[in-house]
N, C-alpha and C positions, 0 to 999 in steps of 0.2 A: 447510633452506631457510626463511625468514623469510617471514614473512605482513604483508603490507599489508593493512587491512580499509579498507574505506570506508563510511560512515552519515551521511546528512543528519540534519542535526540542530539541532534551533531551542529557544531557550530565553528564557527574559524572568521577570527578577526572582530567578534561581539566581546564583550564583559560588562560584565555589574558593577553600578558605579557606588550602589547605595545596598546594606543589609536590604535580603528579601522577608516580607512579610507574607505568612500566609497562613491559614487554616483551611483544618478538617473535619467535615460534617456529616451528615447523613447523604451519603452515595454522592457528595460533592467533596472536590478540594479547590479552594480561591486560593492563588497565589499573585501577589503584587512584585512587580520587577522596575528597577530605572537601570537602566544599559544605554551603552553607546556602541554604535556599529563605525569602524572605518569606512573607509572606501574599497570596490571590491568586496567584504564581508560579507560570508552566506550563511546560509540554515538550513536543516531540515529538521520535520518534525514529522513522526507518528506516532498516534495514541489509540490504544484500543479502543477510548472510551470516546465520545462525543467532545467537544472541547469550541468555548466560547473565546474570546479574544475582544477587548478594547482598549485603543489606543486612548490616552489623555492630549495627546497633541496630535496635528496632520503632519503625519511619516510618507503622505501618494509622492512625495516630490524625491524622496528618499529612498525608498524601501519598495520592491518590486516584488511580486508572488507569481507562483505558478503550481500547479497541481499534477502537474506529468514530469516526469524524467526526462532528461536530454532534448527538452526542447529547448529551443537557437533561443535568445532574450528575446526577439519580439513578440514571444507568445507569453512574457511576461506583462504583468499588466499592473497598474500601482496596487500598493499595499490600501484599503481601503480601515476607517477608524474603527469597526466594527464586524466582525467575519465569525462564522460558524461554522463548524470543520466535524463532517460526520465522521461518525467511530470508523476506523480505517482508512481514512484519506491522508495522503501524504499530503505536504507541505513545503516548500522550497520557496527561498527567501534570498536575495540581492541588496546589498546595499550600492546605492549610485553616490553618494558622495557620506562625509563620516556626517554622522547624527546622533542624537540625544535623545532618546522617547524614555516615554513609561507606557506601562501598561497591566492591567486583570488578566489574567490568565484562568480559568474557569474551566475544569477535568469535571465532566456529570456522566454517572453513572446512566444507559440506555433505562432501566426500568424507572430510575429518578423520570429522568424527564417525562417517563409517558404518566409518571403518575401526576405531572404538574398539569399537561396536554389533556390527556384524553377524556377525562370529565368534562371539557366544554366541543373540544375536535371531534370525538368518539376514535375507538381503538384507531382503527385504515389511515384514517384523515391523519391522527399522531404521528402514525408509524412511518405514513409517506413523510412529513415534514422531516422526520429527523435524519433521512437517508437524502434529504436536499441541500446541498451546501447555500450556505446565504451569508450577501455583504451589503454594509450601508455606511455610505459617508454623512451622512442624515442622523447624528446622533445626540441630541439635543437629551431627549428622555433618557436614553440610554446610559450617556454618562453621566447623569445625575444622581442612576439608580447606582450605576457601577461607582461613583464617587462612594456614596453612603455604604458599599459594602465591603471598601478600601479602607475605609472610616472605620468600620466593626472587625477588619482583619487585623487592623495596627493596633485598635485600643478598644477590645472588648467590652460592651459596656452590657449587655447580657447576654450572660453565660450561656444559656437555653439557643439552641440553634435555629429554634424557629423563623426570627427574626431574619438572619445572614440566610437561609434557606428560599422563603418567601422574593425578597432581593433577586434571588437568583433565578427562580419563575419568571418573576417579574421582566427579566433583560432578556431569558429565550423565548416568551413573550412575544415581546416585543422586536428580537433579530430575525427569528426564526421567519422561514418564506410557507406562510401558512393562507392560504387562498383562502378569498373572502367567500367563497362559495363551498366552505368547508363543510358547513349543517345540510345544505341541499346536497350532496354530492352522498351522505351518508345514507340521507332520504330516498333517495334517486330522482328529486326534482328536476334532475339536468335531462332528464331522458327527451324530452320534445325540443328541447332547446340547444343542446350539441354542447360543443366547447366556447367554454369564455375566449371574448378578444384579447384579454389578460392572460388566459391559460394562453392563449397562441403566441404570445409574443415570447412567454417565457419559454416558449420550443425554439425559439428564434433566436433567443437569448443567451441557449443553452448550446446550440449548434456552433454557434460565432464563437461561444468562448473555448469550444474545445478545437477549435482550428480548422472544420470540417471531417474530425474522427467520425466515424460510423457509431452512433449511439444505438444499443441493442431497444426493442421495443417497449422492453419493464423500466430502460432507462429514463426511455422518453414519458411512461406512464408517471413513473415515480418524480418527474420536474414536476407535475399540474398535479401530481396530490392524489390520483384515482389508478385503481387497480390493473392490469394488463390487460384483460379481458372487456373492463367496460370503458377502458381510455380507446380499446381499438375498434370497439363500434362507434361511440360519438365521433372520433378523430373521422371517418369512413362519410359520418351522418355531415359532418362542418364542410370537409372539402371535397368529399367526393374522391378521396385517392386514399391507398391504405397508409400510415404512418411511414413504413420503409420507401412508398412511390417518394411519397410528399420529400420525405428528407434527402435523398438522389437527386431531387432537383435542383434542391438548396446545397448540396454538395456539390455538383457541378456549374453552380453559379458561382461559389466561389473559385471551382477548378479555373473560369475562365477570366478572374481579376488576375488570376496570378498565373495566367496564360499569356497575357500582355506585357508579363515581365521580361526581358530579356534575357537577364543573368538567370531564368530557370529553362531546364530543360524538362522535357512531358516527363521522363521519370522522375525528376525530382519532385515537381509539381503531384505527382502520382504516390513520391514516398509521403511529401507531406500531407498529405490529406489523409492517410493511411488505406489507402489502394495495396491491395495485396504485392501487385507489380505492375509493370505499363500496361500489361495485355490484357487485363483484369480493369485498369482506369479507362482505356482504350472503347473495350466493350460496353464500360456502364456509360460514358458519356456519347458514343453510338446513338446508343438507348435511350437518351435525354435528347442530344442537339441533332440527330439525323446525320451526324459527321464525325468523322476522327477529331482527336485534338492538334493532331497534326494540322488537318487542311483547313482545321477550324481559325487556328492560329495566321495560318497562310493568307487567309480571306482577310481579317484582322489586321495583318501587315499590308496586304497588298490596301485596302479602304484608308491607312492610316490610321487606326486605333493601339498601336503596340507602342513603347514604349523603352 
């Protein structure tokens, strides 16, 4: 059965330089593109469905991404050769100087994928991966596989879509941010042993990229792959603080890099991190450093640490 995908999709200042190539398979569609972005040139993209992306050339020097609305460019960060974009996440793209890429483009149906997943993941483990976005500039296999199914989009050589379908297992696979401790985690092997140093970093990893946003607790369960209920007792058993403590600290660790700034004011600082308003960032960092950010700042300037 053939797949129709649908994605809103806005562009200004991109076009195609070459005929697009592409097909449609069972609860997949591959699509092949070469375009050129100017300079200035943006995008957006959402797609209901799950949606894989690999670049053929390094576009990081070029082309800039972000996944939130109306954030300033620095919370853009390079375009990476290889990204997966769970079903309903927006997209937002910059070009910084004009360029030339190509790139797979790859619409999969949610129940495709868990059916490639969950025979080795089992269902949870599946289900978490595909609600976690993942990027890699590390794409050696990747594009070797993505080569060969650019190869089967432009010139069919069997009909039967097995082949092009497998291919496409094969690279979410491989992109996908699928924890090595996925069998144990189904088992419940992890019970005496808490959270991976790996599961931790990607808390870390995942807080930094979103600017210091407040990530709800199913968010933070669903970065490390394990359910809401048993991510918040390991997370309890690892540190000793419940997941909302832990991440207010690492919020306000960043409140106070960007306390040092000069050109920010405590409310801006307060907007960006998305504090409801000052008196709300005020009280939680209270709660953290024993002090306002005001007199926190104060102490800061006076030692000479501001900037």
């Amino acid at each position: 059965m053939s797949f129709l995908h649908a994605m809103h999709c806005r562009t200004d200042g991109i076009r195609v330089t070459e005929p697009v190539k592409w097909r449609s398979l069972e609860g997949i569609a591959g699509v092949y593109w070469v375009a050129e972005g100017r300079p200035g040139a943006t995008g957006y993209y959402l797609s209901p469905d799950p949606r894989i992306v690999v670049f053929f050339n390094d576009v990081s020097a070029h082309i800039r991404m972000c996944n939130h609305e109306g954030r300033p460019p620095s919370h853009y960060r390079p375009m990476s050769r290889a990204i997966y974009v769970p079903a309903g996440m927006p997209l937002w793209t910059g070009f910084t100087a004009m360029h030339r890429f190509s790139h797979l483009d790859l619409h999969v149906h949610r129940d495709r994928l868990l059916r490639f997943l969950a025979p080795s993941l089992g269902g949870s483990a599946a289900r978490a991966a595909l609600c976690r976005p993942a990027e890699s500039s590390d794409v050696g296999a990747i594009e070797t596989l993505a080569r060969l199914l650019v190869e089967e989009l432009s010139h069919p050589a069997r009909r039967h879509g097995v082949y092009s379908e497998s291919l496409v297992g094969s690279i979410a696979a491989a992109l996908l941010d699928i924890p090595a401790e996925s069998g144990a985690i189904e088992s419940g092997e992890t019970e005496s042993r808490g959270l991976a140093a790996a599961q931790m970093d990607r808390l870390v990893a995942r807080i930094e990229a979103e600017g210091g946003r407040r990530l709800t607790v199913a968010e933070m369960a669903a970065t490390v792959g394990l359910s809401e209920s048993w991510f918040t007792s390991l997370f309890k058993a690892t540190t000793g603080q419940t997941p909302l403590q832990w991440q207010l600290a690492h919020r306000i660790a960043l409140a106070k890099q960007l306390l040092l700034r000069a050109d920010l004011t405590i409310a801006g600082v307060a907007s960006q991190l998305g504090f409801t308003d000052q008196a709300h960032f005020t009280k939680a960092f209270r709660q953290v450093a024993a002090q306002t950010p005001a007199a926190w700042r104060q102490t800061q300037r006076a030692a000479g640490g501001g900037r």
